[in-house]
BAPA-49315 format. One line per 3 residues: their letters; for each residue x, y, z of C-alpha. Coordinates in Angstrom, 3 decimals. Example, Ala and Ser with C-alpha at 12.3 -4.5 7.8 and 13.67 -1.06 7.14 Angstrom:
2
as	12.300/-4.500/7.800 ~ 13.670/-1.060/7.140
***
This chain:
266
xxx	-1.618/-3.253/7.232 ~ -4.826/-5.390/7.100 ~ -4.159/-8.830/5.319
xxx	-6.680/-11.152/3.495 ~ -6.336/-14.483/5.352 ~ -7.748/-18.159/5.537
xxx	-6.382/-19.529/9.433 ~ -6.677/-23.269/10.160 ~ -5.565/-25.536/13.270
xxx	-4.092/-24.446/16.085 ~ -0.330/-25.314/17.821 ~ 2.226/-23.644/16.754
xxx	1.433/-21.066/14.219 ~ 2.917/-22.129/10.658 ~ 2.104/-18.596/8.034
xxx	2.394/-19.977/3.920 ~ 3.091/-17.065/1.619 ~ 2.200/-17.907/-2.234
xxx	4.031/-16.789/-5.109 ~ 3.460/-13.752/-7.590 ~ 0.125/-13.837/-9.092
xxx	-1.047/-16.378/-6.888 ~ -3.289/-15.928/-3.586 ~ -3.629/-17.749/-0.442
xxx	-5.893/-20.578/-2.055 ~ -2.465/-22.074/-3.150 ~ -1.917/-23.771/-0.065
xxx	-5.190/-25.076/-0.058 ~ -4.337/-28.745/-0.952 ~ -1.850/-28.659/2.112
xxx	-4.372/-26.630/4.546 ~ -5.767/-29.461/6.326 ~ -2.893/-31.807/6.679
xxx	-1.245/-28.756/8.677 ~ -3.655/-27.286/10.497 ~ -3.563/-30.982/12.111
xxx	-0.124/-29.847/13.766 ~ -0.262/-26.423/13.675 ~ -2.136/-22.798/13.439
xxx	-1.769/-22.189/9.581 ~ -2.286/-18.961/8.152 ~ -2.374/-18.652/5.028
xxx	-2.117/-14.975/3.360 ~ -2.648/-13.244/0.752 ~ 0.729/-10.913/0.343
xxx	-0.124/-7.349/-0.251 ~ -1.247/-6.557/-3.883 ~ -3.189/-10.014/-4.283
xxx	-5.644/-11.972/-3.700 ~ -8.219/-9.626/-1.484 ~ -5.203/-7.709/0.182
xxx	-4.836/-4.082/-0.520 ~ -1.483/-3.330/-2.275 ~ 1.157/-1.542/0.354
xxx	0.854/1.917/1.302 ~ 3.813/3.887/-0.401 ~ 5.342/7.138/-0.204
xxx	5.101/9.476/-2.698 ~ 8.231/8.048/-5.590 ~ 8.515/5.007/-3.241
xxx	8.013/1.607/-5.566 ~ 7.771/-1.990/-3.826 ~ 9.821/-4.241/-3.460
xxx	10.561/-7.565/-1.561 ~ 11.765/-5.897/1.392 ~ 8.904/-3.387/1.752
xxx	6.796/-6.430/1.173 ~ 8.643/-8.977/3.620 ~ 8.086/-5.808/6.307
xxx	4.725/-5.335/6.108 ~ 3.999/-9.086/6.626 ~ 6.187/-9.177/9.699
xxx	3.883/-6.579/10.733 ~ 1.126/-8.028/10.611 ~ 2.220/-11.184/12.441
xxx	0.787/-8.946/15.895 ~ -2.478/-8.757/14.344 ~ -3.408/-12.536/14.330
xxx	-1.693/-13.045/17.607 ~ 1.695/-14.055/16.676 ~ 5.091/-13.931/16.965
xxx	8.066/-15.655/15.067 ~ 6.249/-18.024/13.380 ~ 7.336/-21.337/10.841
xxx	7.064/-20.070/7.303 ~ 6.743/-22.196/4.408 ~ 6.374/-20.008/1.117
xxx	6.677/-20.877/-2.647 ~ 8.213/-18.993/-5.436 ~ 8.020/-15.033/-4.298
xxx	6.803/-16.468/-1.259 ~ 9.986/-18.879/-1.059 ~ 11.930/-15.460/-1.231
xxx	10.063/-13.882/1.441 ~ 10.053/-16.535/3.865 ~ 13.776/-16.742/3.604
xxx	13.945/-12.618/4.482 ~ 11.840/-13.048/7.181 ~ 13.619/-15.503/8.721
xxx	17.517/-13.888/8.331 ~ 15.376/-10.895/9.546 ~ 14.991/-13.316/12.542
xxx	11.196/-13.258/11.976 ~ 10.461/-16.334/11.453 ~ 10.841/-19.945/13.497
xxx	11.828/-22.338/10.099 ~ 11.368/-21.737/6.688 ~ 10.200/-24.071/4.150
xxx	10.998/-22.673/0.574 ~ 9.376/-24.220/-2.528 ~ 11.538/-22.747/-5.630
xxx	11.971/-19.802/-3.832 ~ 13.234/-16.763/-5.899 ~ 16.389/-15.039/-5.958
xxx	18.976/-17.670/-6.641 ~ 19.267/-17.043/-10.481 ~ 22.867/-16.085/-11.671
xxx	22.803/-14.904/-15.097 ~ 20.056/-11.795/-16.560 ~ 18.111/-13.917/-18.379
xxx	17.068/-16.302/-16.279 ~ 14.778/-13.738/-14.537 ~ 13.868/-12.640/-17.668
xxx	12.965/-15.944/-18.633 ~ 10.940/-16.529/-15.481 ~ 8.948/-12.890/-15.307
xxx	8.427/-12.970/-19.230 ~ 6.476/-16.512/-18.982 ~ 4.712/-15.531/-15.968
xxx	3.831/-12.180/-17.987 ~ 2.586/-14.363/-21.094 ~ 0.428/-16.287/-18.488
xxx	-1.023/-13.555/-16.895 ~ -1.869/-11.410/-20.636 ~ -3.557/-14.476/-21.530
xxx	-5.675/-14.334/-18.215 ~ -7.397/-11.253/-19.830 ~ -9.321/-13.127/-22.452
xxx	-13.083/-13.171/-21.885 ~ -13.923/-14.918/-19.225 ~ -16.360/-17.618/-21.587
xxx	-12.732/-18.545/-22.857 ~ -11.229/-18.776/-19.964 ~ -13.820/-21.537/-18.444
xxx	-13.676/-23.516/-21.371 ~ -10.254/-23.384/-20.819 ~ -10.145/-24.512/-17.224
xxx	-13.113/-26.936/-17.965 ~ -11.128/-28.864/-20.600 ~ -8.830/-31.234/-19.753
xxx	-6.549/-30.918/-23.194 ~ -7.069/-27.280/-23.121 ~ -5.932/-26.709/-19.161
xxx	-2.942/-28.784/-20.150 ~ -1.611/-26.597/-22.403 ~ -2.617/-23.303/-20.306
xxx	-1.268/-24.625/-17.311 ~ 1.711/-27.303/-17.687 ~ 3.968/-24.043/-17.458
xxx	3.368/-23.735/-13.825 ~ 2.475/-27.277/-12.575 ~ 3.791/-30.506/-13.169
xxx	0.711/-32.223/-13.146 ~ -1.825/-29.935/-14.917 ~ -4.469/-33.133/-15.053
xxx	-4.922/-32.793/-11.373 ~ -6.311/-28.990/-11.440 ~ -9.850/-28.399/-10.135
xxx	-11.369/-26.332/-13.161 ~ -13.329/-24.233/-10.804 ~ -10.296/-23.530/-8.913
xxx	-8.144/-22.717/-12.131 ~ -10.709/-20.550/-13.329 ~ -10.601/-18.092/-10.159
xxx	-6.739/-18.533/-9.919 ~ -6.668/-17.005/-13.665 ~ -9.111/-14.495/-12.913
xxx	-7.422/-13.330/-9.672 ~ -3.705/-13.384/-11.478 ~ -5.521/-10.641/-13.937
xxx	-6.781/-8.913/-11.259 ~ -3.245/-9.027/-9.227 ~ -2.785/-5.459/-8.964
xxx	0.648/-5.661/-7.091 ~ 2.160/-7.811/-10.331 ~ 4.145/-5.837/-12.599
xxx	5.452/-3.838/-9.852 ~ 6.882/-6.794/-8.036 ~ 7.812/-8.379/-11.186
xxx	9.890/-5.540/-11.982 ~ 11.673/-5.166/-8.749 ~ 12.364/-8.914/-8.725
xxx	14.381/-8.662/-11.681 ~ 17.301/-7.218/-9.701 ~ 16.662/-9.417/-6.536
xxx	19.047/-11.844/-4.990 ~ 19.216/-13.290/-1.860 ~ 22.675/-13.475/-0.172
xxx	21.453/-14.334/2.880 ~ 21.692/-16.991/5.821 ~ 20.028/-17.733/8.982
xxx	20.430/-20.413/11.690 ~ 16.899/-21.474/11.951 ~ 15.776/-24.855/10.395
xxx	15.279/-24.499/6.775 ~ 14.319/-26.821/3.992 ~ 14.647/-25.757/0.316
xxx	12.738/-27.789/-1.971 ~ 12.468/-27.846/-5.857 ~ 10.352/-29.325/-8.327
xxx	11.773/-31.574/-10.920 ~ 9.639/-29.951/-13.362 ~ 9.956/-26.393/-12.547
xxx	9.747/-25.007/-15.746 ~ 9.705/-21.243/-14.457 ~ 12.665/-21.381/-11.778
xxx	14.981/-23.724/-13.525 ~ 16.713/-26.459/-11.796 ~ 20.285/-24.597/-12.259
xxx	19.207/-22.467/-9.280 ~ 18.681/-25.265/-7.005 ~ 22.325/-25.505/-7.516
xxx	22.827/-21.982/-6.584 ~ 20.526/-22.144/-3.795 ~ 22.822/-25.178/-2.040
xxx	25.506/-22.506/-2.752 ~ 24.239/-19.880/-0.482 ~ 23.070/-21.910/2.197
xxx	25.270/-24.631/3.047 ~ 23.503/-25.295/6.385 ~ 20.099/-25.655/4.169
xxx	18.282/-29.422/3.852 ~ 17.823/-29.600/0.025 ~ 14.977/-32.030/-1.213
xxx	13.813/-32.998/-4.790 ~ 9.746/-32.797/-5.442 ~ 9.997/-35.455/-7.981
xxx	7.018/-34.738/-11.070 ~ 6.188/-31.265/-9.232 ~ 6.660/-28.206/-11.550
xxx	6.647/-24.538/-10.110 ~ 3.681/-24.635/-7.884 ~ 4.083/-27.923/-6.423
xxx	1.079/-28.139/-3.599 ~ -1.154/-29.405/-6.230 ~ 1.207/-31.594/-7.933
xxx	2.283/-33.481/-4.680 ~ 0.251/-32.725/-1.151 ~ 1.260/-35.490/0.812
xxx	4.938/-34.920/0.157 ~ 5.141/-30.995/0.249 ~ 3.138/-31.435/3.522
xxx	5.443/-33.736/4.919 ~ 8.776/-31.840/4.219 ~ 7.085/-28.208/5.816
xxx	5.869/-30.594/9.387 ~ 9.776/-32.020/9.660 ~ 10.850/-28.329/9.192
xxx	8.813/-27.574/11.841 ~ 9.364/-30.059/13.962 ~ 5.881/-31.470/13.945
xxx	6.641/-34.871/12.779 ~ 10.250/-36.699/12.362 ~ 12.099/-36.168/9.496
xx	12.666/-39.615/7.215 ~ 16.035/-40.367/6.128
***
């Protein structure tokens, strides 16, 4: 399938996957610094953004495998093959299939999903993320005095992101409207209530988590360091759940030294 892209740089090519409700836009503090080592793609996964949601059978429902498949697929369309991943959240998740699915090169995973241990820590997760995304169906005059308000963009946002302050309003605005308009949401939500990764591969792979992750909670950093030993585990110190905002420069570094593109410091 067809996939709504932004593509940056060139070198080896680097694909970011955002999380649930998001679209490829995410990445864009990151973008640049990347695509100065590498040919970034940056996608909108199927269901958001301006992707069409997958193609299913009749009774078939999505899930993060179907998902994780039809982005390997489309890797031949832009040219590719095995690239570096770096994904957050849902994205985190997926770029950790694709790579045990030896699909991908690295994987850098920003509070990925899947690591939670106990029911409600999903539900906790989905059910703010659900509370978000109702309130994203207010008129749209609220919502830009929302995102055009410091105080007010505080409080709607300092679920997701650490530093709330540092949000463009226009670009809040459009992320809000395009989490309403994420038709792929509930579906994926639901199926990711079950979802665990179990998982290992031997490529390089860097899982990193906010400090302020106030969706994924910091107990499943612990269980992520659990399932893969062989993992480099890094703090993103003030960063909440969506972290390329909060932090750039350092979320940029840690995907290059996954790659290879630039030395890791020690």
């Amino acid at each position: 399938m067809e996939l709504s892209y932004a593509r940056r740089g060139s070198g080896e090519p680097l694909v970011l996957i955002h999380g649930i409700g998001h679209r490829w836009q995410a990445w864009e503090p990151v973008l640049d610094r990347l695509a100065e080592h590498h040919d970034v793609i940056a996608i909108d996964i199927p269901g958001f953004g301006k992707s069409a949601p997958l193609k299913l059978a009749p009774g078939q429902r999505p899930t993060i495998g179907l998902t994780m498949e039809r982005i390997a697929e489309s890797f031949p369309s832009f040219g590719i093959e095995r690239p570096h991943v770096a994904g957050n959240s849902l994205g985190g998740a997926l770029a950790l299939e694709l790579a045990r699915g030896e699909q991908a090169a690295s994987v850098t995973a920003l509070s990925p999903a899947g690591f939670w241990h106990t029911r409600w820590e999903p539900a906790w997760a989905l059910g703010n993320l659900s509370v978000t995304r109702a309130a994203a169906f207010a008129p749209k005059p609220v919502l830009r005095y929302v995102a055009d308000h410091e105080t007010a963009r505080v409080l709607a946002f300092g679920m997701i992101f650490g530093k709330p302050r540092r949000l463009d309003p226009t670009l809040a605005l459009e992320d809000t409207i395009a989490l309403r308009e994420g038709r792929s949401f509930r579906p994926l939500a639901m199926a990711s209530r079950g979802y665990r990764y179990t998982g290992e591969s031997d490529v390089p792979t860097t899982v990193a988590w906010g400090t302020k992750d106030r969706i994924l909670l910091r107990r499943q950093f612990a269980q992520a360091k659990r399932v893969l030993p062989k993992a480099r585990f890094e703090d993103l110190p003030g960063c909440g759940h969506v972290p390329m905002n909060d932090d750039p420069d350092l979320v940029s570094r840690l995907i290059l030294e996954t790659t290879g593109a630039i030395p890791a410091q020690r």
